[in-house]
C-alpha positions in Angstrom: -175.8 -118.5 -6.7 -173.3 -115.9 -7.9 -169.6 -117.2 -6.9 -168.5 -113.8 -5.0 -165.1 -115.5 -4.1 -163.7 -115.1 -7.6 -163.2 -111.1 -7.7 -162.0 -111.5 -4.1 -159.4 -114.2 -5.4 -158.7 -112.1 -8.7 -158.1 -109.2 -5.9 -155.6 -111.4 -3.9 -153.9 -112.6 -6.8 -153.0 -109.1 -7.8 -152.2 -108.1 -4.4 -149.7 -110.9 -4.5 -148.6 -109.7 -8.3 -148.0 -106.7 -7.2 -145.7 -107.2 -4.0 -143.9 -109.9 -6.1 -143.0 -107.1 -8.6 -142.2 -104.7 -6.2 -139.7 -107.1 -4.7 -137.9 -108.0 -8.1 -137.6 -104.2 -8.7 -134.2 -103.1 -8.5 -133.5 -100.4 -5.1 -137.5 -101.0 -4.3 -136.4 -103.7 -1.2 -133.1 -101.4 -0.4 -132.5 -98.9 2.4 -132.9 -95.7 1.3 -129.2 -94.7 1.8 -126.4 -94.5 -0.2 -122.8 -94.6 1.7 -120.1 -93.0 0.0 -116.6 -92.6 0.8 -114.3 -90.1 -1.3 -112.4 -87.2 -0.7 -113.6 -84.1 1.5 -115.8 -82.0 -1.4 -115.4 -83.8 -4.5 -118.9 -84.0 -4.8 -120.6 -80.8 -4.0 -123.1 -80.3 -1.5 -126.0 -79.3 -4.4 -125.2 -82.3 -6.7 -125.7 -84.5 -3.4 -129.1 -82.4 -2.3 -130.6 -82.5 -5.8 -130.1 -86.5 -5.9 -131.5 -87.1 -2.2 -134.6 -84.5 -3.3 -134.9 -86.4 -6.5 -134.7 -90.2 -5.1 -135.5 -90.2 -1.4 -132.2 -91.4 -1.0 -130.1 -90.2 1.8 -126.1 -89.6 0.8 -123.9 -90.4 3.1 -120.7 -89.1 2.9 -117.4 -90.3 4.2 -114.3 -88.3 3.8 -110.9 -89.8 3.2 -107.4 -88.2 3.4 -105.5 -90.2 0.0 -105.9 -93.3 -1.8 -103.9 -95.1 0.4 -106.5 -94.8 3.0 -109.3 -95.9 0.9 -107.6 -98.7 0.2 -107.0 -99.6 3.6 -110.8 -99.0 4.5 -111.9 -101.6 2.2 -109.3 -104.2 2.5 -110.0 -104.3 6.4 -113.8 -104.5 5.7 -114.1 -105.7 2.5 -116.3 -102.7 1.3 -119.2 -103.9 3.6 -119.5 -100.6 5.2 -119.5 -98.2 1.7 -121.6 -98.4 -0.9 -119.6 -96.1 -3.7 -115.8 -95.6 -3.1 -114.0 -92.8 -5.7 -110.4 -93.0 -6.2 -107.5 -92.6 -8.4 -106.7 -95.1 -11.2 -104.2 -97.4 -10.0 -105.5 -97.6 -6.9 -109.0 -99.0 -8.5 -106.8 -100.7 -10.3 -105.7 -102.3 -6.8 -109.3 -102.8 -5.9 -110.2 -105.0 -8.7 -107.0 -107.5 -8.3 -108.3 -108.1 -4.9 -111.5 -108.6 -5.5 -112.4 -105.5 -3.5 -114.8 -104.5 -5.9 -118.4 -106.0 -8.5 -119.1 -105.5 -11.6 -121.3 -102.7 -12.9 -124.7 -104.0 -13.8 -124.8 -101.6 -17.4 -128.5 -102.6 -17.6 -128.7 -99.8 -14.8 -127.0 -97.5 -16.0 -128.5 -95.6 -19.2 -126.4 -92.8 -19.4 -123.3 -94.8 -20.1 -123.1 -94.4 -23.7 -122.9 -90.1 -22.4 -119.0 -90.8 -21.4 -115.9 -89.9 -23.3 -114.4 -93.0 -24.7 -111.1 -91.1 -24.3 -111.6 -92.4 -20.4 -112.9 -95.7 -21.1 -111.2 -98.7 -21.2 -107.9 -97.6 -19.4 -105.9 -100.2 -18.3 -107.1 -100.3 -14.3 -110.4 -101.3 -16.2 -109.9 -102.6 -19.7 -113.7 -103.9 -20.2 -115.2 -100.9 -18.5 -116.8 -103.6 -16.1 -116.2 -102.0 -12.8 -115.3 -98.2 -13.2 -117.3 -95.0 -14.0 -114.8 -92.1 -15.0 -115.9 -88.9 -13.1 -112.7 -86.1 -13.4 -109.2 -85.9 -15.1 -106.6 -83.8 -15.4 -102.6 -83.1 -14.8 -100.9 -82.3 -11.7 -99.0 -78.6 -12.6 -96.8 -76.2 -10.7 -97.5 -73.0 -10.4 -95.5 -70.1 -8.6 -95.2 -66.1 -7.4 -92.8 -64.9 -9.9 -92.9 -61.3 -8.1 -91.6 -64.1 -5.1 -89.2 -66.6 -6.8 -85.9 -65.5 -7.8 -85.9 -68.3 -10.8 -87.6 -69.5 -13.4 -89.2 -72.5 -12.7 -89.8 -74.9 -15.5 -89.8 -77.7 -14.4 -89.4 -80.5 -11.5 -86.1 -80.5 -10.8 -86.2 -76.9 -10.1 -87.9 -77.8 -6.9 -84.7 -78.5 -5.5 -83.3 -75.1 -6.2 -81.3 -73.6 -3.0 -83.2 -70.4 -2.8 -86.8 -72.3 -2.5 -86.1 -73.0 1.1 -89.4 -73.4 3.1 -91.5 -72.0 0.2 -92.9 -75.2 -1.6 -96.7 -76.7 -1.0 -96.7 -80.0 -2.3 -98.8 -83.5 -2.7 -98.6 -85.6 0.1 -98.2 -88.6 -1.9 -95.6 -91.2 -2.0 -96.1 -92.1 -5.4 -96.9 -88.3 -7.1 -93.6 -86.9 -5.2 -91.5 -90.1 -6.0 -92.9 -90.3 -9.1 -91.5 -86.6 -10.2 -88.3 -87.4 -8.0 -88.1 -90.4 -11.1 -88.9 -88.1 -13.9 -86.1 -85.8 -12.6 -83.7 -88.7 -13.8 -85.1 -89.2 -17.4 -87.4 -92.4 -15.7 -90.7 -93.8 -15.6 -93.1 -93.0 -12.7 -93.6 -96.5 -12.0 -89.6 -97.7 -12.0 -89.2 -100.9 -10.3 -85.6 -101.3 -10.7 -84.2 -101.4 -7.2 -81.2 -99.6 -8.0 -82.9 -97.0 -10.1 -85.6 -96.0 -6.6 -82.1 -96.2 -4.8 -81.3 -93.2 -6.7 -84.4 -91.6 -6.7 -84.3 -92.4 -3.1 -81.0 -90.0 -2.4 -81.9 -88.1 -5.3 -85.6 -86.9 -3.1 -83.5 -86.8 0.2 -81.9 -82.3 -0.3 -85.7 -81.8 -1.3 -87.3 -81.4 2.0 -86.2 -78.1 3.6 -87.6 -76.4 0.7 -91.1 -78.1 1.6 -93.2 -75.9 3.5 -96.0 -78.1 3.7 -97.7 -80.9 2.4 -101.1 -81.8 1.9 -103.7 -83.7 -0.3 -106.8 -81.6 -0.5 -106.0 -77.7 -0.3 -102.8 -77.3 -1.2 -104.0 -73.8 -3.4 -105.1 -72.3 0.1 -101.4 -72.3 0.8 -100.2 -70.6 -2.4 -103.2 -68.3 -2.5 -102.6 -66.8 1.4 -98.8 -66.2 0.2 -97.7 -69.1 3.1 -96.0 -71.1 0.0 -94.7 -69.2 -3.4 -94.5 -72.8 -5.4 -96.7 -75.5 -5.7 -96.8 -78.9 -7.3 -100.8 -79.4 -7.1 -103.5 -81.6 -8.8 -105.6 -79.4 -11.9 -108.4 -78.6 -9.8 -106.5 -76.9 -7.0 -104.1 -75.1 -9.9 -107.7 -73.6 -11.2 -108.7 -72.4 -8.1 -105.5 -70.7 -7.1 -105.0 -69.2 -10.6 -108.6 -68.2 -10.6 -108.3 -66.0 -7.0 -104.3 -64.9 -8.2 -103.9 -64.6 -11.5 -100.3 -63.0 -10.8 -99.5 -66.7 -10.4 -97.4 -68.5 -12.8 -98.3 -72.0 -14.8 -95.7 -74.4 -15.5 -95.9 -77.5 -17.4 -92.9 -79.3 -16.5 -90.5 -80.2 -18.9 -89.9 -83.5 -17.5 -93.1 -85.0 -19.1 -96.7 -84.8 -17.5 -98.5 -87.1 -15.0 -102.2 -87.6 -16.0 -104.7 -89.4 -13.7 -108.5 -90.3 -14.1 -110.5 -90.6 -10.5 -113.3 -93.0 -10.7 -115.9 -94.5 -9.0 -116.4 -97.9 -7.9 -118.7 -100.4 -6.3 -117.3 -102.5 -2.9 -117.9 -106.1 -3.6 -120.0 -106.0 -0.2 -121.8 -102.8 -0.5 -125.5 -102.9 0.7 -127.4 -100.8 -1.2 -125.7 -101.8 -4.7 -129.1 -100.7 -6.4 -128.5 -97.0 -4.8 -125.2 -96.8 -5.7 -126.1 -97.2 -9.7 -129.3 -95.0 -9.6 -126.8 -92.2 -8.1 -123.9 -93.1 -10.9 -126.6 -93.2 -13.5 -127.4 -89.6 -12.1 -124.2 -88.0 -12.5 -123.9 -89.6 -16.1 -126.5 -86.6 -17.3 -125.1 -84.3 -19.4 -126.2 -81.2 -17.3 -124.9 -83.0 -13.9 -121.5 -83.8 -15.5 -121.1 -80.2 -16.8 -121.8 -78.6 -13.5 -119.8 -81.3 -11.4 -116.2 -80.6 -14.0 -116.3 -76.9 -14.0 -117.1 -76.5 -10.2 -114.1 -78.8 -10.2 -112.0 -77.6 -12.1 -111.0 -80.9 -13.9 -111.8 -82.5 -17.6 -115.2 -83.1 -18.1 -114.8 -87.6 -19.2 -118.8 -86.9 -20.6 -119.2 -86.1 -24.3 -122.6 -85.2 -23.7 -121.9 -82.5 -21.4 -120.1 -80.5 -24.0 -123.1 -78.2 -25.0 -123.4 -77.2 -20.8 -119.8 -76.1 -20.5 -118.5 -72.6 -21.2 -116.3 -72.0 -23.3 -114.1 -69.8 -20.2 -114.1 -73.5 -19.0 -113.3 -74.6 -22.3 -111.3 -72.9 -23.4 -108.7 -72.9 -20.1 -105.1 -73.7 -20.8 -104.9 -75.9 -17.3 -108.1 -77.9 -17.8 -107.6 -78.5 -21.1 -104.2 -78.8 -21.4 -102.7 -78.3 -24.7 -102.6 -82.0 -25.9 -99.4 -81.4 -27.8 -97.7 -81.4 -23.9 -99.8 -84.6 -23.0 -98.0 -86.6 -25.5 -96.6 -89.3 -23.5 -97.8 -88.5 -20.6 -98.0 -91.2 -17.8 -100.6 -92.6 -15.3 -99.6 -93.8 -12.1 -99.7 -97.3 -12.0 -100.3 -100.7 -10.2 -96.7 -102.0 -9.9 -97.5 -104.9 -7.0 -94.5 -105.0 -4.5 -92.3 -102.1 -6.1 -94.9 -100.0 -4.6 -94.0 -100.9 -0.8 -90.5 -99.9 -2.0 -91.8 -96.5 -2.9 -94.3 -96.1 0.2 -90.6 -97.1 2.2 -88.3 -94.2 0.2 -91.4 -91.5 0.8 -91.9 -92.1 5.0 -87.4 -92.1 5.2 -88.2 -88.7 3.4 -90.6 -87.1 5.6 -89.3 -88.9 8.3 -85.3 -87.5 8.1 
C-alpha cells in the first residue's frame, strides 16, 4: 500500500518551516507603521512617500516645537508611544543617561559604513551604539545692511541700541544663553554659578531689540522684512540667503556653535524593526544627498558626495570655511547647570 501520509506530512512540515521563518524575520510580525517624532519638516514629504511606497510602511509623523519638548515626551512615556525620535546632540545625549533610548542593532543597518566618521563617535555617543547622524551645521547671523546702521560682526552686537525690535532669534535657552556666555570670552556650557550670574544680567538689556522668537522659521521673518537681524540655525540662513541675497552673512567673532541632529530609538518603541529598515533607508547615498541639500545643512554621508552639486558644495554657509570652525563648540549635557540656564532664559523672556 503506498504510504500517502508522508508528502502530506513533508507538506505540513514546511508549512510549519515556513511560518516559523516568517516569524524570526525581523519587521515580518510588526505593524506596518513607523511613529516618528521630530521637528515640523525635517523630513520631507517625498523622502517619507518614497519609503512608505517602497516598504508598505505607513510614516507617522509627530511634530515637536524644541528639544526640550522631546525630551519631555519620552521621559513621561518612556518612548512607548514613538518609534524614531530626532534631536540635537546633547539632548540625545540626555536620552541615553536615562535610559530613554536601545541600542542600534548594526546587523540592520547596511548602509552604516556610507556615514562621515567626522559625525561619528561624538561624545553624546562615543561607540556609535545608539545614534545615526542625519544634518549638521552652525548657527549664523545674518542681516539687511541697506536696514542696519552698523556692522554687525558678531554677538555682542545684538545688543546694539539702534537694533530695537529688529532681531529674529532662536527660542532656546541654551543657544541664546549660550552666545550671551560667548559674549564674555566663556564656554557655552559654563557651570560656574557666578559666571551664569553674569551672563544672567549680561542677557537682561537684550530683549527690546528682540522682535521675535522662534525655533523653526525664523528666515520667514528676515525674508518678509518683519526682522533685519537674525541669529538662525544653517538651514534657515540658506533659505533666507537663497530668496535675499541682499542679506548679509556673519560668522561671529566670538567663536561658532556647531551641532549634529540625530536620530534615535525610544527604549519602548514598538515597531523597532521599522524604525531601522527606515534609518537604513536614509543611509543611501542618493537619499542623504537629496535629504542635506533640501535642507540646507552638511551632508554626515561620505557616500553621498557624488549626488551633491557643487552650488551645494561649494556654499560658504553649509560648508563653512573650516578655518572659522576651529574650536568651535557643541552644546552639551551639563546635568543640573542646565536647570540654572533653563531658570536665567524664562527671567529673560519673562521681564
Amino acid at each position: 500500500m503506498k504510504k500517502f501520509w508522508i508528502p502530506a506530512l513533508c507538506v505540513l512540515v514546511a508549512a510549519c518551516v515556513v511560518v516559523a521563518l516568517v516569524l524570526l524575520l525581523p519587521g515580518k510580525n510588526e505593524e506596518k507603521v513607523l511613529n516618528l517624532l521630530t521637528w515640523e519638516s525635517y523630513i520631507d514629504d517625498d523622502t517619507i512617500a518614497a519609503f512608505e511606497k517602497e516598504t508598505g510602511i505607513r510614516v507617522v509623523y509627530s511634530p515637536m516645537e524644541t528639544n526640550d519638548d522631546m525630551l519631555l515626551k519620552l521621559s513621561q512615556s518612556s518612548g512607548s508611544e514613538y518609534d524614531l525620535v530626532l534631536g540635537s546632540d546633547y539632548a540625545l545625549s540626555i536620552l541615553r543617561k536615562e535610559n530613554l533610548i536601545q541600542k542600534l542593532d548594526k546587523a540592520k543597518l547596511t548602509n552604516f559604513g556610507n556615514l562621515d566618521e567626522h559625525y561619528l563617535s561624538q561624545y553624546y555617543d562615543p561607540a556609535n551604539d545608539y545614534v545615526i547622524p542625519y544634518m549638521a551645521g552652525s548657527p549664523l547671523i545674518v542681516y539687511d545692511p541697506a536696514r542696519v546702521g552698523i556692522e554687525i560682526t558678531g554677538y555682542a552686537d545684538l545688543w546694539d541700541e539702534s537694533l530695537k525690535d529688529s532681531i529674529a532669534i532662536i527660542d532656546d535657552a541654551r543657544i541664546v544663553v549660550g552666545i550671551t556666555l560667548k559674549t564674555l570670552g566663556k564656554s557655552m556650557n559654563e557651570t560656574d554659578p557666578d559666571t551664569l550670574a553674569q551672563a544672567q544680567a549680561t542677557l537682561m538689556p537684550l530683549l527690546p531689540n528682540i522682535r521675535t522668537f522662534d525655533f523653526n522659521a525664523l528666515q520667514t521673518a528676515v525674508i518678509s522684512g518683519e526682522a533685519s537681524v537674525s541669529f538662525m540655525f544653517t538651514s534657515q540662513v540658506f533659505l533666507a540667503v537663497m530668496e535675499r541675497p541682499d542679506l548679509k552673512v556673519v560668522y561671529p567673532k566670538e567663536g561658532l556653535g556647531f551641532g549634529i541632529d540625530g536620530f534615535a530609538i525610544p527604549a519602548k518603541a514598538e515597531h523597532a524593526d521599522n524604525a531601522h529598515l527606515f534609518l537604513d533607508y536614509l543611509m543611501r547615498p542618493e537619499v542623504g544627498a537629496h535629504n542635506a541639500m533640501w535642507q540646507g545643512y552638511l551632508c554626515v554621508n561620505k557616500a553621498a558626495t557624488p549626488h551633491l552639486a557643487e552650488e551645494y558644495l561649494n556654499n560658504p554657509v553649509v560648508y563653512v570655511p573650516e578655518e572659522l570652525l576651529v574650536g568651535a563648540e557643541f552644546i552639551q549635557d551639563i546635568g543640573e547647570a542646565e536647570t540654572a540656564m533653563q531658570e536665567i532664559y524664562t527671567a529673560f523672556k519673562l521681564q
